[in-house]
N, C-alpha and C positions, 0 to 999 in steps of 0.2 A: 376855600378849596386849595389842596395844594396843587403845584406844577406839574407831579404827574398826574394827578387825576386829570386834573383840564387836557395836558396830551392824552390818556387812556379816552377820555369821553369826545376829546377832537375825532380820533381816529375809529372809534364805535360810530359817530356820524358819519364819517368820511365811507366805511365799509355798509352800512345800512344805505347810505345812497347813491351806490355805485354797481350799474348796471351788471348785471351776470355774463359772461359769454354766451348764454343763449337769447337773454334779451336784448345783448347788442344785434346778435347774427338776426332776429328777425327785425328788430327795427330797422335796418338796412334794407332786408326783403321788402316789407311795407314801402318805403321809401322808395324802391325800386319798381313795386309796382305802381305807384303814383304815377310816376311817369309812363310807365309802358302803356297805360291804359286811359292817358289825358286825349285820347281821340273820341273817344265815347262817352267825354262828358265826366268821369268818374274822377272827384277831385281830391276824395276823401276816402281813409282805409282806420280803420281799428283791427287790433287784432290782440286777443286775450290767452292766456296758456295758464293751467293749473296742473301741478303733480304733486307726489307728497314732497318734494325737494321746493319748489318754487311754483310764485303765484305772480303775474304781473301783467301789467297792460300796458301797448305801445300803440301810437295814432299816428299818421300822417296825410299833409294835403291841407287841404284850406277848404272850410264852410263860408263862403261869399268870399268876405273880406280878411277875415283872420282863419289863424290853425286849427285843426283839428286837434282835441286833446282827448284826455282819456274818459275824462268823467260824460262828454257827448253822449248823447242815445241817435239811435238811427231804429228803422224800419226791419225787421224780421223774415217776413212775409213766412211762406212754408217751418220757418224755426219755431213756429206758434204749434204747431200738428203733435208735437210729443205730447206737450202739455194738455192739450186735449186730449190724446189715448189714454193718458195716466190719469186726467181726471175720472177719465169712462172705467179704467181701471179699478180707480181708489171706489166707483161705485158699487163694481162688481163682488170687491172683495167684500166691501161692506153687506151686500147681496141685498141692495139696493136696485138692482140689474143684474137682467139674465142676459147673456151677449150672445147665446142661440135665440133669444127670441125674434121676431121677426118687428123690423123697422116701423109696420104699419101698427103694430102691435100699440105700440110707444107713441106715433105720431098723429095718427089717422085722427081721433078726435081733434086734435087743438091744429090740425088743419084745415080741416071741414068748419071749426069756428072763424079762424079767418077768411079762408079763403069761398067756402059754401062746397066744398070737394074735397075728401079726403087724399090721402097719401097716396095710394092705390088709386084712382081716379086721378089723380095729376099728371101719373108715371105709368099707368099701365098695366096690365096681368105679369109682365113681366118680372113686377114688383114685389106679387106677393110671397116670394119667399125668402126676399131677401131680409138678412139677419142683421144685429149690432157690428156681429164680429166683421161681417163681409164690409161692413160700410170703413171700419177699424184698421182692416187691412189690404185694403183697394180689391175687393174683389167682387165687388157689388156688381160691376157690370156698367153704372147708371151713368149717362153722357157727362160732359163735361160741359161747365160755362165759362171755362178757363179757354176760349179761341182767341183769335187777335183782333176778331172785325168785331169782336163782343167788348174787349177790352177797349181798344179805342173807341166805342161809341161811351160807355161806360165814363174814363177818363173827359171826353171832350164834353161832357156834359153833367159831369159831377159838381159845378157850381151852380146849375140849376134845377136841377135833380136831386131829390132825395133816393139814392138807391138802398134799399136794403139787402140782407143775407137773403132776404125771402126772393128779392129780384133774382135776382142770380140763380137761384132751386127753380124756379117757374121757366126761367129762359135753358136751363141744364135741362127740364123736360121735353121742351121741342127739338130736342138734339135725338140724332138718332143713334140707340143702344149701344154697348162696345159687345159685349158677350152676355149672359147668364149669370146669377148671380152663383157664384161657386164654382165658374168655370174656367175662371181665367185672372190673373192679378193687369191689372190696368190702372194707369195714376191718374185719380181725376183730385181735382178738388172740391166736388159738389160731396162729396162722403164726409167730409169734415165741418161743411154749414150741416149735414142735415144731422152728424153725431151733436153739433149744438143743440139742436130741436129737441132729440132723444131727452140731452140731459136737462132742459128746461121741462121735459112731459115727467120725468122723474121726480124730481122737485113740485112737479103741480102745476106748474104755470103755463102761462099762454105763449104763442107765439111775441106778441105783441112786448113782454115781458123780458126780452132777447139780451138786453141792458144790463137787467138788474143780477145777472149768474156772470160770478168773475172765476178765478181759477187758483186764489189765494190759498184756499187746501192743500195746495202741490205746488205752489212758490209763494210761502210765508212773508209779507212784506217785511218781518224782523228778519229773515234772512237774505232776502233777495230786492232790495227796498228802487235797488235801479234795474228792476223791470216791470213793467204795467203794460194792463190787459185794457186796450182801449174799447166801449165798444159804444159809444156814441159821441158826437159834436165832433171836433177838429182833432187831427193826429197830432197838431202842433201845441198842443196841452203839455204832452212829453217830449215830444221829438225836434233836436236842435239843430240836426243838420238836414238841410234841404236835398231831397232827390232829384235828380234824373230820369223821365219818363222818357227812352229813345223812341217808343211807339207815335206821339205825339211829339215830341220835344219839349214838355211842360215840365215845369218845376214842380216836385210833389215835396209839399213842408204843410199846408195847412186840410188836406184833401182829408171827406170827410167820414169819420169810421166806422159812419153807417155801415157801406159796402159790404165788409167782409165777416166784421165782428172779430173779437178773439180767438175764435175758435179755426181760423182759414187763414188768419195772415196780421190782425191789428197787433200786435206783441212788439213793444217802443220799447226800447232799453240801450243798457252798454253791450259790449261783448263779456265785459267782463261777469256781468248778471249771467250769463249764457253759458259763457265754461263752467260757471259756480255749479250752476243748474245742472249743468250735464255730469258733473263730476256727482254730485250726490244722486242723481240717476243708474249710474252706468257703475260710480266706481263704490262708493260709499252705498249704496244701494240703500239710501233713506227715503224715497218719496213712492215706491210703491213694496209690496210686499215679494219677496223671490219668487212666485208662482208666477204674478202679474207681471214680472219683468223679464220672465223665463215665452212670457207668452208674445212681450213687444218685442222681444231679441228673435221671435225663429221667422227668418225673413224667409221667405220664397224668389225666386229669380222673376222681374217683369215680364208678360208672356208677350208682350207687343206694346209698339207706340214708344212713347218719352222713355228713356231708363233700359230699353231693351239691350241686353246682351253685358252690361256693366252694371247694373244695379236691381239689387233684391229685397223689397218688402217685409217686413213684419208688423208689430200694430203702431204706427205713429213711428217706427224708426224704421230706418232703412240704413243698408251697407251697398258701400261705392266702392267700386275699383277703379283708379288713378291712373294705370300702367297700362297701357295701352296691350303691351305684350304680351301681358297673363294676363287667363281667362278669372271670371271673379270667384272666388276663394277668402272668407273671409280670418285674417289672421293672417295671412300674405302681408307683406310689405305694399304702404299704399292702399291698402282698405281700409275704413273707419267706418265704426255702426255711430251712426245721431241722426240727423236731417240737415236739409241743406233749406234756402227759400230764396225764391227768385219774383219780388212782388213788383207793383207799380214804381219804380225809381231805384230801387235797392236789390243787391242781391247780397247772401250769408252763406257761411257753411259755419258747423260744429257739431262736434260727437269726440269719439275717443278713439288713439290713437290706442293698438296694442301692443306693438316693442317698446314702445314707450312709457306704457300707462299714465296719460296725460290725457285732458279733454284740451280743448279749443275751442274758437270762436271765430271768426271773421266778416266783415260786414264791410262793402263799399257802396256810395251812394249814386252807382248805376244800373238800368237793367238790359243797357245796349252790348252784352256778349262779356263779361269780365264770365272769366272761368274757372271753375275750382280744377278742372282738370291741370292745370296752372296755379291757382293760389295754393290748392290745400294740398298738392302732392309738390311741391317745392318746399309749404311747411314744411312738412314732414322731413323732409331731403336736408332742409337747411339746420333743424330739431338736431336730427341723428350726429349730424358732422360737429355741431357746437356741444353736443353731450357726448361726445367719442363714442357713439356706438355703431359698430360695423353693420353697415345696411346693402345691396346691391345697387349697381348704378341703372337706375329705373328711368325711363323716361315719362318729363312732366310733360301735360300738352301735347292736344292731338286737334282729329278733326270731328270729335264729337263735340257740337258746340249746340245750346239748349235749341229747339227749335222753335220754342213760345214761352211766356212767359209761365212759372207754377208757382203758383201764389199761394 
């Protein structure tokens, strides 16, 4: 080879691994919020960015004894919700599923098998008319088993306990109603164990069968191979960085997947998996059909409880306002339509930003108060300034801080 090829080919490496201006600007952010948020246990941060310019992933913080890097997986919690809508989706299109039909419709037998009571009889008259879609897009009504005195009973006895998704639907029936089903949008997470059930009674199977329905139709393991749908034995199969449970103060690395299933919260991967995902979602529009995406994008405003007054529902995604100033308006500076999750040890956000047209990612391994009102709208803030794009000066960070865990 001659002398200049070797300098041409020196400096093709040199420029191939040499950080962009925006992935310095957020690895900095990251780095800074390591520190801001070593009060609450939170040691570790990834965070992922995809556009059609630039794809890249930066980490900071330490898992025990060494760094966090990129290829890590962490806990999801809530970022698992789309994936489920869009499964419920890919069925509907298929017309596999009617999503006006009513819930009992779908469940009632292979409930009545396990449990000796159907669906309606667990839950109520109040039940009966509730739909696919109502469960799809929080409007069901049905209580929630996401409290705190549930959740720490739950955590402090998860190593002698086998809980299931079904625990959690049995203990959400003793809760008393939020509203009617089609009266009101209200955020539980009992809507998305029991859309599991749905698409297990679709498929034929039993309850008991809960295991064997993954989600690989709508994130191909040849495309998305660093994320996985846990839904039985130990999280720590996938998951290499240990959590944070500030309810108990317990480390969550091996806890087990029974609890939640895939379909509420067990989704183990990078960030990077996560923006991919959100990017052929949102942007690329490959994982459901435009009707079916047309139907998880029209969110409605929460009518009460979690989310109220800043965040608005559709099926499996939702849109957040950031900015405390302005009222929520999606397509404003500081909105983003994906999901956000806030489980046992971890909390995420990711969706797509739209001045930007970029998805994102990010995951830190606490659930004692880190805030996207903070992380994901100084994203943004720190995005605009390192891509020169003229944005207002919005303020990150406020005093809505989650008031329980949503898993």
């Amino acid at each position: 080879m001659s002398r200049l090829c070797l300098i041409l080919a020196s400096a093709t490496l040199l420029t191939s691994s040499t950080a962009s201006p925006l992935q310095s600007a957020l690895q900095s952010l990251l780095d800074e919020k390591v520190q801001s948020y070593k009060q609450i246990n939170a040691t570790g941060f990834q965070l992922s960015w995809k556009s059609n310019d630039e794809e890249f992933t930066v980490a900071s913080g330490t898992a025990g004894s060494r760094k966090v890097n990129t290829k890590d997986t962490f806990l999801f919690g809530s970022g698992a919700k789309p994936f489920t809508a869009a499964a419920i989706m890919k069925r509907w299109e298929q017309g596999k599923l009617d999503l006006n039909a009513t819930v009992a419709h779908y469940v009632d037998s292979i409930f009545h098998a396990k449990l000796g009571k159907t669906f309606l009889e667990l839950f109520g008259p109040n039940a009966t008319t509730m739909t696919v879609w109502h469960l799809v897009t929080m409007q069901s009504g049905i209580p929630d088993f996401d409290v705190p005195s549930f959740d720490d009973k739950v955590l402090r006895t998860s190593e002698t306990k086998a809980w299931t998704p079904l625990d959690m639907v049995v203990y959400a029936a003793s809760q008393p109603w939020t509203n009617m089903p089609g009266a009101a949008v209200f955020y539980t997470s009992t809507n998305f164990i029991l859309l599991g059930y749905v698409l297990l009674a679709v498929e034929g199977k039993s309850i008991d069968e809960w295991a064997s329905v993954d989600q690989r139709d709508i994130a191909p393991i040849s495309k998305f191979p660093d994320l996985n749908f846990v839904n039985n034995g130990s999280v720590d199969k996938y998951l290499t960085v240990p959590g944070f449970a500030s309810g108990t103060g317990q480390e969550i690395l091996n806890t087990s997947a029974n609890i939640m299933g895939w379909t509420c919260g067990n989704l183990v991967g990078t960030s990077r998996g996560m923006a991919a995902w959100m990017w052929e979602l949102l942007v690329a529009k490959s994982v459901v059909g435009p009707k079916a995406l047309e139907l998880m994008s029209a969110v409605q405003p929460i009518s009460f409880g979690w989310g109220q007054s800043w965040l608005a529902y559709g099926a499996g995604l939702f849109v957040q306002q950031m900015d405390s100033k302005n009222p929520l308006h999606y397509g404003d500076w500081v909105t983003t339509l994906g999901h956000g999750g806030d489980t046992y040890g971890f909390i995420s956000d990711q969706g797509h930003i739209p001045q930007l047209n970029a998805t994102y990612s990010y995951i830190g391994n606490s659930d004692g108060g880190i805030s996207n009102f903070d992380v994901t709208c100084n994203l943004i803030k720190t995005a605009a300034k390192a891509l020169k794009v003229e944005a207002p000066d919005f303020k990150c960070g406020d005093d809505r801080e989650r008031s329980e865990i949503v898993v």
